[in-house]
C-alpha positions in Angstrom: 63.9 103.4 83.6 65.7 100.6 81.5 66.8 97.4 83.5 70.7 96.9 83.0 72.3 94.3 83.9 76.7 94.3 84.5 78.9 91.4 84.5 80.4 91.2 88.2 84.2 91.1 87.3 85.1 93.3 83.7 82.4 95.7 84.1 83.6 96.5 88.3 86.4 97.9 86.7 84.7 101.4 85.8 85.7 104.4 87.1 83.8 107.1 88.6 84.3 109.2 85.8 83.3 106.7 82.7 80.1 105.1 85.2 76.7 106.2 84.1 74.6 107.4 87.1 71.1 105.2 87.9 68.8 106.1 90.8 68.7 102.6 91.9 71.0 99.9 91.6 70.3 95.6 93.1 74.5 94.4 94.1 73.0 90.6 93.9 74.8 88.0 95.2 77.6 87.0 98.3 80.8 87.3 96.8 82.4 89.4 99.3 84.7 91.1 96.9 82.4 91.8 94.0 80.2 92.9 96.5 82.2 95.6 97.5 83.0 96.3 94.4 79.7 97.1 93.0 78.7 99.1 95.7 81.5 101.1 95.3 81.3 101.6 91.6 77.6 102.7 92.5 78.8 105.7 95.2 81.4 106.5 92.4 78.8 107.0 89.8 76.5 109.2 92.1 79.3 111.4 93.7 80.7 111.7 89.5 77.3 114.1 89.4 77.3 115.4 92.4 80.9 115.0 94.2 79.1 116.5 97.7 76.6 113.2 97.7 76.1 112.4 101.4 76.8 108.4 102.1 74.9 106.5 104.6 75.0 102.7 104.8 72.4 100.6 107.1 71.6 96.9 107.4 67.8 96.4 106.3 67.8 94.6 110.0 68.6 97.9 111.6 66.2 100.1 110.0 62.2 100.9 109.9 59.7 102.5 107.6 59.7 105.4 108.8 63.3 105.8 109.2 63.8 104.8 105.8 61.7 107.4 104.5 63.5 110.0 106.3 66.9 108.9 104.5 65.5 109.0 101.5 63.4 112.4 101.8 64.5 115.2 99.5 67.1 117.3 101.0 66.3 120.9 101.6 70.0 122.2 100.2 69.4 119.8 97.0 72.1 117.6 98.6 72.8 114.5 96.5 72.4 111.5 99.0 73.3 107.7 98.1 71.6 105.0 100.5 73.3 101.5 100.7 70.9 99.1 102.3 73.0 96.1 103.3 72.1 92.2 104.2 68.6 93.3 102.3 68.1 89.1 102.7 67.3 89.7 105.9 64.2 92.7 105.0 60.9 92.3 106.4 57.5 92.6 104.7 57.0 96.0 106.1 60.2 97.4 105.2 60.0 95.7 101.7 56.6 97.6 101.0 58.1 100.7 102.4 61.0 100.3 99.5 58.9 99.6 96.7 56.4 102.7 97.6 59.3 104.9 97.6 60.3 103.6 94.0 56.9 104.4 92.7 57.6 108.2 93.6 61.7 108.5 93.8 63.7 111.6 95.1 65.7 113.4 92.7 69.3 113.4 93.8 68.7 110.3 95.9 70.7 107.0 94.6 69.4 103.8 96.4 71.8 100.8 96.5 70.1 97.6 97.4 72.3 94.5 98.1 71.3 91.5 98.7 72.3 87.7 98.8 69.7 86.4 96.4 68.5 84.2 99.3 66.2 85.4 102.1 63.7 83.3 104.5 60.8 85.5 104.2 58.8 86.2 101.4 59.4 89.6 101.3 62.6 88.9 100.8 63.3 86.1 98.2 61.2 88.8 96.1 62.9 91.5 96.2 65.0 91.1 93.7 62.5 90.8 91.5 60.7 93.3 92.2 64.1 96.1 92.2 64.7 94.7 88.9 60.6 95.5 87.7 61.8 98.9 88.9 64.6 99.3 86.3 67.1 98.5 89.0 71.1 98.6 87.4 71.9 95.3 88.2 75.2 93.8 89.5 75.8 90.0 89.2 77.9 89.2 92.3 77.3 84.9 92.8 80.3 83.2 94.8 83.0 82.1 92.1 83.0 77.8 92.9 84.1 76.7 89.5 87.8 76.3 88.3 87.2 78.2 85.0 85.4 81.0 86.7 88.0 81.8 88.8 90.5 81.7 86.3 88.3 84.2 84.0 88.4 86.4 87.4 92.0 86.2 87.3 92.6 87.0 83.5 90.3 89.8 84.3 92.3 90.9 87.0 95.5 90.8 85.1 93.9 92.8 82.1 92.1 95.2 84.9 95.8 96.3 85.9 96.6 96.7 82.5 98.4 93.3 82.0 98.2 90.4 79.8 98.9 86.7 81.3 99.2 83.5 79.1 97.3 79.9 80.6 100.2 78.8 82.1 100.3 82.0 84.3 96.5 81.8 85.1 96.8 78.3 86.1 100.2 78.7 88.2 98.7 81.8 89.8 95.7 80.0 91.0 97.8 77.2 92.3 100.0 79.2 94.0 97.5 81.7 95.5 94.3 79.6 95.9 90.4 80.6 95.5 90.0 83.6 97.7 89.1 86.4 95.2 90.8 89.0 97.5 94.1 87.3 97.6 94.0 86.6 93.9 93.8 90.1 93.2 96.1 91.4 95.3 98.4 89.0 93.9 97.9 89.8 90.1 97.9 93.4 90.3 101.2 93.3 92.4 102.5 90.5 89.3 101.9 93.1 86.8 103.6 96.0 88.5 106.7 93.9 89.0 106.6 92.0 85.3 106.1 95.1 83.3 102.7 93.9 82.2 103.4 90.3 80.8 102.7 87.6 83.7 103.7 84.3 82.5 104.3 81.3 84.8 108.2 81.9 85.4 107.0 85.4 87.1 104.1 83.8 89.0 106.8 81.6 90.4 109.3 83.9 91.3 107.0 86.2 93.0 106.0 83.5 95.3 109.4 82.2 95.6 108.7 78.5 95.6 105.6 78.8 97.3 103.6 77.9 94.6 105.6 74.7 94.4 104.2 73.1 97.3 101.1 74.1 97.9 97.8 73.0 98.7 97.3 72.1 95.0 100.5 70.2 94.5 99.4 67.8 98.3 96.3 67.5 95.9 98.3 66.5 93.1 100.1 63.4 95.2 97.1 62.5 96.8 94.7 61.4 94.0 97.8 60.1 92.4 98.1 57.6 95.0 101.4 58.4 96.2 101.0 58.7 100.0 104.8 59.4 100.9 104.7 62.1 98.3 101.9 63.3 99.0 102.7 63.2 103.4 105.8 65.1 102.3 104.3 68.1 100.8 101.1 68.5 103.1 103.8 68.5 106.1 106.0 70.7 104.1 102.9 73.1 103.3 102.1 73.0 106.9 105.3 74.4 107.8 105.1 77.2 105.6 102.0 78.4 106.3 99.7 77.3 103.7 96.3 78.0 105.5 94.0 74.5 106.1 91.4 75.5 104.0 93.5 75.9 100.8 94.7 72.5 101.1 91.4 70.7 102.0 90.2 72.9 98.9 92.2 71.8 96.6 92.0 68.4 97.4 88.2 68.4 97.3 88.7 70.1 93.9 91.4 67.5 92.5 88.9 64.2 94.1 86.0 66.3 92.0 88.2 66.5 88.3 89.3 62.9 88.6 85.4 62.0 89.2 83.9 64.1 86.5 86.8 63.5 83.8 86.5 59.5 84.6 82.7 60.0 84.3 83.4 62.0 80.8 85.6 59.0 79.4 89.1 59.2 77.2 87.2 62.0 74.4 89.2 64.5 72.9 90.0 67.3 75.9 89.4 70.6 73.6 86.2 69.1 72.7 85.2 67.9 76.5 86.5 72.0 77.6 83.1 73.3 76.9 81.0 70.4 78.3 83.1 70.0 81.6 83.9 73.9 82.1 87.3 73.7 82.4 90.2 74.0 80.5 91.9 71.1 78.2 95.0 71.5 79.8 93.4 70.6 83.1 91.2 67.7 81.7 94.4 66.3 79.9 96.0 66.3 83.4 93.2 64.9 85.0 92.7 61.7 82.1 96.1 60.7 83.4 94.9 60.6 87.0 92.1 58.8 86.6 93.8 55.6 85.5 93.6 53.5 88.4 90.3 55.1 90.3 86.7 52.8 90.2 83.8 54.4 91.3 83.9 52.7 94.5 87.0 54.5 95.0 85.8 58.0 93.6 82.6 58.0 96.4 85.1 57.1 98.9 87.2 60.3 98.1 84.2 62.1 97.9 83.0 61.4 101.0 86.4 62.4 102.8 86.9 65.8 100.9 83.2 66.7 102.3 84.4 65.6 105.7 87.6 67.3 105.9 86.3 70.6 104.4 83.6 70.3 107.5 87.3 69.7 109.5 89.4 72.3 108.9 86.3 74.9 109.3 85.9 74.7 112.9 84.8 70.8 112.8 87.8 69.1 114.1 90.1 69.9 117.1 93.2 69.3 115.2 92.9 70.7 111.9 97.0 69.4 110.6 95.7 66.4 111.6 92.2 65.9 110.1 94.2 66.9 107.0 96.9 64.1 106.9 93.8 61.9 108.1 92.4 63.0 104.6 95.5 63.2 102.5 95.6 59.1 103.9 92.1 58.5 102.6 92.0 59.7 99.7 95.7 57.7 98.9 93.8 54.6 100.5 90.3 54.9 98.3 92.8 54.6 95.1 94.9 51.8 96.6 91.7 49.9 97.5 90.8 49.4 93.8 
């Protein structure tokens, strides 16, 4: 059985119909999204042989050996069956041996879908993955999306997914308007291609959110490392009142204190040739070279050190989450000003 290995954002696009049926398949990784994704391009495949495929899904926490081998016995009527085992992080040594000993022997019509976080406290389960892959396990990439130009290659793929095209001003207005959440950004771009007729540029972006994605969490961001605190207290209070959710706005400011740090570290080089070394785009490090001017690294740590703290904030950390963020937004104007 030959190990395959899919991409977790162009490649979840499959259909049913064009997906090539494996007997087992690993979904690695905790991006909620992708996750669901894969596991649902996996049932598609199976029930594309055999459309009656029974589906059950079970956490690894909730099941034994024994149990496990009964779902994945042969059935009687040649039923085709497709077994999801979820949170597979959390297996135990005796269920983990009870997997692998059914992959030495497998059940014809049976499709096993293994996901799991790539993490796991026990030994049994930090190898796993390993092991499914050894097995000629389909594999399905599904790591969180952190970095910028990730997320922006998510939402090109998105675009080109609902048969789209969108230029780097779009991508870049799109994630500033929307924010990091996968779901939302998807949402978003398929709903920007149905009401563009395919072409999303930055104009559409902005009148679908109709001036949303002027002040947002990005744009508080924006002020803030700038050092312009009345600015910057304007459009966080502004942002508040229109709903943009606390996280957004402590992320993009933790992601705006992070550019300014790395570009500074980078130095004034050429910004199409520091794209590839910094992983993100020129048009972003261009921005960011003019916001350095004026930051030390006393100054950087500084703003470090209150992104981290507010992020902590807004999750649950603070009692007043508006004001943990204007706290921050004060900070990070103060670590410039302090040069």
């Amino acid at each position: 059985m030959p190990l395959q290995s899919m991409s977790p954002w162009q490649d979840l696009g499959v259909t049913a119909s064009s997906a090539t049926s494996a007997p087992l398949h690993l979904v690695l990784g905790d991006e909620e999204l992708l996750v669901d994704r894969a596991v649902h391009a996996a049932v598609g495949a199976a029930r594309a042989v055999d459309e009656t495929a029974e589906l059950t899904r079970t956490k690894v926490s909730d099941l034994t050996p024994p149990e496990l081998a009964e779902l994945v016995s042969p059935s009687l009527f040649s039923e085709g069956r497709v077994i999801v085992l979820e949170q597979a992080q959390d297996i135990g040594q005796e269920l983990a041996d009870a997997v692998l000993t059914y992959l030495k022997d497998p059940a014809d019509g049976v499709t096993l879908v293994v996901v799991h976080s790539g993490g796991g406290r026990s030994k049994a389960a930090k190898s796993l993955p390993t092991a499914l892959k050894k097995a000629g396990a389909e594999v399905t990439e599904c790591a969180k999306v952190t970095k910028p130009a990730e997320r922006e290659a998510f939402v090109r793929a998105e675009v080109k997914r609902a048969g789209g095209r969108i230029d780097a001003a779009g991508v870049s207005a799109l994630v500033d308007a929307v924010g990091s959440d996968l779901r939302e950004l998807s949402s978003a771009a398929t709903q920007l291609v149905a009401d563009s007729g395919g072409k999303v540029d930055e104009e559409a972006v902005r009148r679908y959110h109709r001036g949303k994605a002027d002040v947002t969490g990005f744009l508080v961001a924006e002020k803030a490392v700038g050092g312009d605190r009345a600015a910057a207290l304007e459009t966080l209070r502004w942002a508040q009142q229109i709903g943009v959710p606390h996280v957004l706005i402590a992320d993009a400011l933790a992601d705006a204190v992070r550019t300014v740090a790395r570009v500074s570290a980078a130095g004034r080089g050429n910004p199409n040739q520091l794209a590839g070394e910094l992983g993100m785009p020129p048009w972003k490090i261009r921005k960011a070279q003019g916001q350095t001017r004026g930051w030390n690294a006393a100054g950087l740590a500084e703003a470090m050190r209150t992104v981290a703290r507010v992020n902590a904030e807004v999750k649950g950390a603070a009692a007043d989450p508006d004001y943990a963020l204007e706290r921050a937004v004060l900070d990070v104007v103060g670590a410039k000003q302090n040069r």
